[in-house]
N, C-alpha and C positions, 0 to 999 in steps of 0.2 A: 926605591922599592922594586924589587925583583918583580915580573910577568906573572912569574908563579904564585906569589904570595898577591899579586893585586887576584889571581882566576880566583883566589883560595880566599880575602874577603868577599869580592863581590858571588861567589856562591855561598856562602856564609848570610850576605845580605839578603840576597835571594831566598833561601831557606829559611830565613829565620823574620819575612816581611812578609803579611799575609795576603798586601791587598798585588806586592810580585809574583806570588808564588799563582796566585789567582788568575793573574793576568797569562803565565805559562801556560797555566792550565788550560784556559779557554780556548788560546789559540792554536794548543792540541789538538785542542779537540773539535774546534770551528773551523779551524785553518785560515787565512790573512783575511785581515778585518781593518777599519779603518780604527784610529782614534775613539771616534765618533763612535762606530758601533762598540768597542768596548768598553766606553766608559756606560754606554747606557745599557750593556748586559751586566757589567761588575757593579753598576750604581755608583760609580767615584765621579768625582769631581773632575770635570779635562783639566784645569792647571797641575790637581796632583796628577793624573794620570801618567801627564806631560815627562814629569819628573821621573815616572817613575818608568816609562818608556825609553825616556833619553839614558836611564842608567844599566837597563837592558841591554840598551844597543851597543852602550860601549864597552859591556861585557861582552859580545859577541853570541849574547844568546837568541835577540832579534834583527831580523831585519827588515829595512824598510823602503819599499821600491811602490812605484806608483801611487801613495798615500797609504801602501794597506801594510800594515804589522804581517812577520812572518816568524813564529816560534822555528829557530834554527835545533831540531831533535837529535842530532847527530855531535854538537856544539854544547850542549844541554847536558847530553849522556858523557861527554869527553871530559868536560866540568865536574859536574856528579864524582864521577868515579877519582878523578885529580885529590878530589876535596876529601872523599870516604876515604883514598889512600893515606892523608896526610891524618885523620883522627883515628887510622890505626897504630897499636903502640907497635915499636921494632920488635924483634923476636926477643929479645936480649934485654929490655924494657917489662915486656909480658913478665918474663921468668924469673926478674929481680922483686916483679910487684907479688908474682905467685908464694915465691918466697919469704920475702917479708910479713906478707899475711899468712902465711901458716907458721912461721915463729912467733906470731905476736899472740895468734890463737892457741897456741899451746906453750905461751910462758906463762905463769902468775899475773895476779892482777897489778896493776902499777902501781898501788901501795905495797904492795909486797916485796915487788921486785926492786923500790926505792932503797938506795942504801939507807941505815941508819931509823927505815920505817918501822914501827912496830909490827909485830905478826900477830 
């Protein structure tokens, strides 16, 4: 598995896991905290916590120096943007999809258009 496609699940997992996305959140907004304080601001459990810190870190979105968690915002935003890039369609994708929906929208209905259907 390619660097690119593991940044491209783990923001995926990121985005799409509430008690992660949670966890970013706070230490935006708090700035580095221990464990300890963020499982008893998020309310989570430290084993899950645990878990779900250590898969932060190894996405490169925290880091952890003296015991305290640090949302890495620069790592974050570089992520972000990697990932929105990939769920944009190519230009050429776009205009195949625009096209296809305006011939479908302005042919017959699919019985109609079936050979052999009645009219």
């Amino acid at each position: 598995m390619s660097f690119h496609h593991q940044v491209m699940v783990s923001m995926a997992n990121i985005m799409m896991h509430r008690t992660r996305s949670q966890i970013i959140r706070f230490l935006i907004a708090h700035g580095p905290a221990t464990c300890h304080d963020v499982a008893a601001a998020l309310d989570v459990p430290s084993p899950s916590l645990h878990s779900h810190l250590a898969l932060l870190r190894e996405a490169g979105i925290l880091t952890l120096a003296s015991e305290r968690y640090e949302a890495e915002v620069e790592e974050i935003q570089r992520q972000h943007a990697r990932f929105a890039a990939e769920l944009q369609p190519s230009s050429t994708d776009g205009k195949n999809v625009v096209a296809e929906v305006s011939h479908h929208s302005m042919s017959p209905s699919r019985s109609e258009s079936r050979p052999g259907a009645s009219k």
